[in-house]
N, C-alpha and C positions, 0 to 999 in steps of 0.2 A: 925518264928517271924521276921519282919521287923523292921530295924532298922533303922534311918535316913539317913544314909547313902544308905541303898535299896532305896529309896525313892527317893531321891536326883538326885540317878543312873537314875530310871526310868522315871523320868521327862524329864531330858536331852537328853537320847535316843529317847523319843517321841520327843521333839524338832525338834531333829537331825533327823529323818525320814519324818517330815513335813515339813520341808526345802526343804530335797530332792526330796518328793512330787509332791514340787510346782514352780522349776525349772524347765523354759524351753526357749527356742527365741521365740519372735516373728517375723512374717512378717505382709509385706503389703498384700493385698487380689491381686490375680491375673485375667486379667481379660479375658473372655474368647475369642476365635478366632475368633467369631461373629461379637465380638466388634471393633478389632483392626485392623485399615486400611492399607492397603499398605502404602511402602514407594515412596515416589514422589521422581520420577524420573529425572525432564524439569527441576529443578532449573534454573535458569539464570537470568543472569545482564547487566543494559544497564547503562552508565556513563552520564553525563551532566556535565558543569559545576557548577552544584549547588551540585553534589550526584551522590548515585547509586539507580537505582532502582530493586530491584528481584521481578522476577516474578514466578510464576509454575503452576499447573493443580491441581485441586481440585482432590481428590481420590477419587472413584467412588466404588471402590472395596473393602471387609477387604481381609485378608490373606488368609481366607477362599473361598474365590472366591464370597462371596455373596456383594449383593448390598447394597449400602450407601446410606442414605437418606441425611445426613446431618453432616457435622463437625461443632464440638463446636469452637476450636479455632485453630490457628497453634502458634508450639512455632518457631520462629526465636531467630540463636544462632549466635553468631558475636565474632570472637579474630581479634585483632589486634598486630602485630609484627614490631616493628622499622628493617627497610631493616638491619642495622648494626648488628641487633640483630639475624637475620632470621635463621634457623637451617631446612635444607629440611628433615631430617630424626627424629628432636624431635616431641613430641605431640603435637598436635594444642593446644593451649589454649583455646578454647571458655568460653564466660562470661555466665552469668545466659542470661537464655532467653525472649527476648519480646515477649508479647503475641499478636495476630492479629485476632479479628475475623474471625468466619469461615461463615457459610450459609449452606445455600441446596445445595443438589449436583445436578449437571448435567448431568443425566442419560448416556447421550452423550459425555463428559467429555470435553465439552467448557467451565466451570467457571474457569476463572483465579484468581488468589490470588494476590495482588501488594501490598508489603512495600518498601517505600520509608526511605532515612535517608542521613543526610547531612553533618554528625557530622563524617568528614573524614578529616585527615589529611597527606599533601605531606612527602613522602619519606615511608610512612608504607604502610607493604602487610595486606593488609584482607584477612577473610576467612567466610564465612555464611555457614548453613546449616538449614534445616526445619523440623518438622516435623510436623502431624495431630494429633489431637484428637477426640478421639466421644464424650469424657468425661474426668475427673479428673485425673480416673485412666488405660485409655484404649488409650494409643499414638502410633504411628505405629514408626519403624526404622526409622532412621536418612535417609534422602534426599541425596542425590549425593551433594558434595562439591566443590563450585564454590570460585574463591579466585584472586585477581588482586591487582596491586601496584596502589595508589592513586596518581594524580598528575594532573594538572589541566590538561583536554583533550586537543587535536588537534580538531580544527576543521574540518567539513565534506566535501569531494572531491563534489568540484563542478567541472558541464560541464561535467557530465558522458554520453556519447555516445556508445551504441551498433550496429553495424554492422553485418547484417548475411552474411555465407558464405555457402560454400559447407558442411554439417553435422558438420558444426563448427561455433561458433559466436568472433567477435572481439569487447571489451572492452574497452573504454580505458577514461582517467580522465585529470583534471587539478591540477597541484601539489597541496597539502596542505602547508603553510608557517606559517600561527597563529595558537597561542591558541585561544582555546573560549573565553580566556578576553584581546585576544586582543595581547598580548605578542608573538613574537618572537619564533620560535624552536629552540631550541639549541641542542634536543635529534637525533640521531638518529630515520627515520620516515619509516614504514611500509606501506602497504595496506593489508587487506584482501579482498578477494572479496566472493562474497556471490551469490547465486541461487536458484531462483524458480520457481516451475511450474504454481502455484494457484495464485502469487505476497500475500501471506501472511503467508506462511514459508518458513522459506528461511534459509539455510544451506552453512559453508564454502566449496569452495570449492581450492583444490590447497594450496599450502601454502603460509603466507604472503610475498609479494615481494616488490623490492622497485622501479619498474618503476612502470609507470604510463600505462601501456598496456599489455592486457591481450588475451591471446589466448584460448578460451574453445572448445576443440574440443569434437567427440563423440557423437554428437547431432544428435536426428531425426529430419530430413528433412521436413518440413512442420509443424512442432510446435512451438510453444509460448515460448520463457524461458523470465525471470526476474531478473535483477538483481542489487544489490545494492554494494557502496564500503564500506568500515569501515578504518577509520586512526588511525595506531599504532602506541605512544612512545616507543622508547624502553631507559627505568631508568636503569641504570645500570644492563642489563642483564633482565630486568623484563618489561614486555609488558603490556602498560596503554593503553586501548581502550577507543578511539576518538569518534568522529562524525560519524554517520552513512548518506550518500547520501540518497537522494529518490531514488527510482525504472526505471529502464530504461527498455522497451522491444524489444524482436528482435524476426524475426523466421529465421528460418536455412533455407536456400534455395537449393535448389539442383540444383548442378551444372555441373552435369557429363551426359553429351549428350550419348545417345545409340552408340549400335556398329555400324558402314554401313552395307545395306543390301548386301546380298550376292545372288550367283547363279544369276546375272543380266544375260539375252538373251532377242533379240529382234528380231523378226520375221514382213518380209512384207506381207500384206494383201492388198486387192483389194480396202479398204478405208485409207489405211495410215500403220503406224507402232506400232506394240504391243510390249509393254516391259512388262516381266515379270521379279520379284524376289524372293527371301524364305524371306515366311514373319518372322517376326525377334519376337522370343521370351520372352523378356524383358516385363515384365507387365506392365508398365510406358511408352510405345508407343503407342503416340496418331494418328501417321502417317506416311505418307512417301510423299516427293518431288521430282519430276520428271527433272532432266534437260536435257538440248540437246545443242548441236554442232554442226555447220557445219565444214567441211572439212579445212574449211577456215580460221577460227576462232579458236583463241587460249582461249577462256573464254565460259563456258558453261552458259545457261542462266534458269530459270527454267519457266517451261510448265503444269506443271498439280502438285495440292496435294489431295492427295487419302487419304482416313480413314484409319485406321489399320485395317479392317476390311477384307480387299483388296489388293492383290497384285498384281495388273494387268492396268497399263495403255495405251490407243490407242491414239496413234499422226496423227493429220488427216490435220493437217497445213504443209503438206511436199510437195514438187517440185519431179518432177521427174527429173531423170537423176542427182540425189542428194546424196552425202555423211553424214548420219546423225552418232553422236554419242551417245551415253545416259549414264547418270548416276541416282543415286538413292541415296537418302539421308531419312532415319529416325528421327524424332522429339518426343521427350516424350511432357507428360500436364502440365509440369510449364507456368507459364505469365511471359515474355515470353518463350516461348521453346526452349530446349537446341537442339541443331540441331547437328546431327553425321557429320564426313566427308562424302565425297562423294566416292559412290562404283564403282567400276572399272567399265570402261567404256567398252558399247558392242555397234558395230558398225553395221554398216547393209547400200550397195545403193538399193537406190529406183529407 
């Protein structure tokens, strides 16, 4: 027999198990690897004095390796730090993010993304990072973190002139003294210099210095480089990128003459005198230069150039009863060409 109390009991207990039921967390939906793009990589930033502008490459790719048609938007995320307040090892602060439309992608991965923003203030560091969407709920990793102290820039090195030299190019600029509005430097001022091969990427090279004259060596001989300068503040320990120069170009010139030809001999024949030499090894020898001397004369003069093809010349302008001397000089194919010393002289009367 049930009593109200049985009752009562058994009520509560159903309660108490439909509770437990129907307890559980939820999430968000996750979304698959198809969807979610890489993280972009090129973040970067160029200053003005209005702003900064960042730039980067549309993602072309998900995590998956497969192709992207299209990004819906990117999120740009922005902290800003008063320098007094700065701390290298706390957590960045970033604020909620702007949104920036996306587009179609560029199979090729040439669509650039540009936000602009002006709303900077001198003596704080910033910090940006990006990232993609294909959707609401499918955004790739955070972008590589780009971060500079704000302060109105220096202006851009004029008068940049390159000079090429032997597999090395010379640099060099006219100091920076303003800012872009005109003001005075009072900071500490840097340069960077910068190089390229295509004049449309272009990468630091060397670290920033503060002459006005740069030496890049290492270059091949016969190509193009490019390059531009960049003026650095430095705020109290913290480096505000300037003005960037236009583009100057130089080629590297080769300046290093072959070695002199060697094993010179010279033998008389019934129409004058034959010089022979070892022809010289050097792939960049476009020749050789004959000269002669008389007995008499202290300066040799040259008489015949011969192809590299060739090591054999006949001197058929001799006197008899004459003392002749010869030497032999090697040249490569620059304009003009680097010319070797002259090889030990081989005598011979006629």
């Amino acid at each position: 027999m049930f009593t109200k109390a049985h009752v009562a009991g058994a009520i509560l207990l159903t309660g108490t198990l439909l509770l437990a039921g129907g307890c559980g967390y939820k999430t968000g939906p996750v979304p698959p690897d198809t969807i979610v793009p890489k993280a972009i990589e090129d973040l970067r930033y160029s200053v003005s004095e209005k702003g900064v502008t960042l730039s980067w490459s549309f993602p072309t790719e998900t995590i998956r390796g497969t192709d992207l048609t299209d990004i819906s938007t990117f999120d740009v995320y922005r902290a800003v730090v008063p320098l007094k307040d700065y701390c290298p090892s706390c957590p960045i602060p970033f604020s909620e993010a702007v949104k920036v439309p996306g587009g179609e992608v560029d199979p090729e991965g040439k669509r650039q993304a540009v936000y602009e923003t002006a709303l900077l203030r001198s003596g704080h560091k910033y910090f940006f990072k990006v990232n993609a969407r294909t959707s609401w709920w499918a955004a790739s990793a955070d972008s590589n973190i780009v971060s500079f102290v704000w302060h109105i820039p220096t202006k851009a090195p004029e008068g940049v002139t390159a000079k090429g030299a032997d597999s090395s190019a010379v640099v060099s600029w006219q100091p920076v003294t303003k800012l872009m509005d005109g003001q005075d430097i009072t900071y500490p001022l840097l340069y960077q210099v910068q190089r390229s091969k295509d004049n449309a990427a272009f990468s630091n090279i060397g670290n920033p210095t503060g002459e006005t004259r740069f030496v890049d060596r290492a270059l091949k001989n016969g190509e193009t480089y490019y390059y531009k300068i960049q003026s650095i503040l430095m705020v109290d320990g913290n480096d505000v990128s300037g003005g960037l120069s236009g583009s100057v170009s130089v080629t590297a010139v080769d300046q290093t003459p072959p070695a002199p030809p060697t094993g010179i001999t010279v033998v008389e024949t019934a129409g004058g005198i034959k010089i022979f030499w070892d022809k010289s090894r050097e792939p960049d020898v476009k020749g050789y230069r004959v000269y002669r001397r008389s007995a008499s004369a202290n300066k040799a003069k040259q008489i015949g150039d011969v192809s590299a093809v060739y090591s054999i010349f006949e001197d058929t302008d001799v006197s008899k009863d004459g003392s002749y001397y010869y030497s032999v000089t090697a040249y490569d194919k620059m304009n003009p060409p680097n010319e070797s010393t002259k090889s030990r002289e081989a005598g011979v009367r006629h």
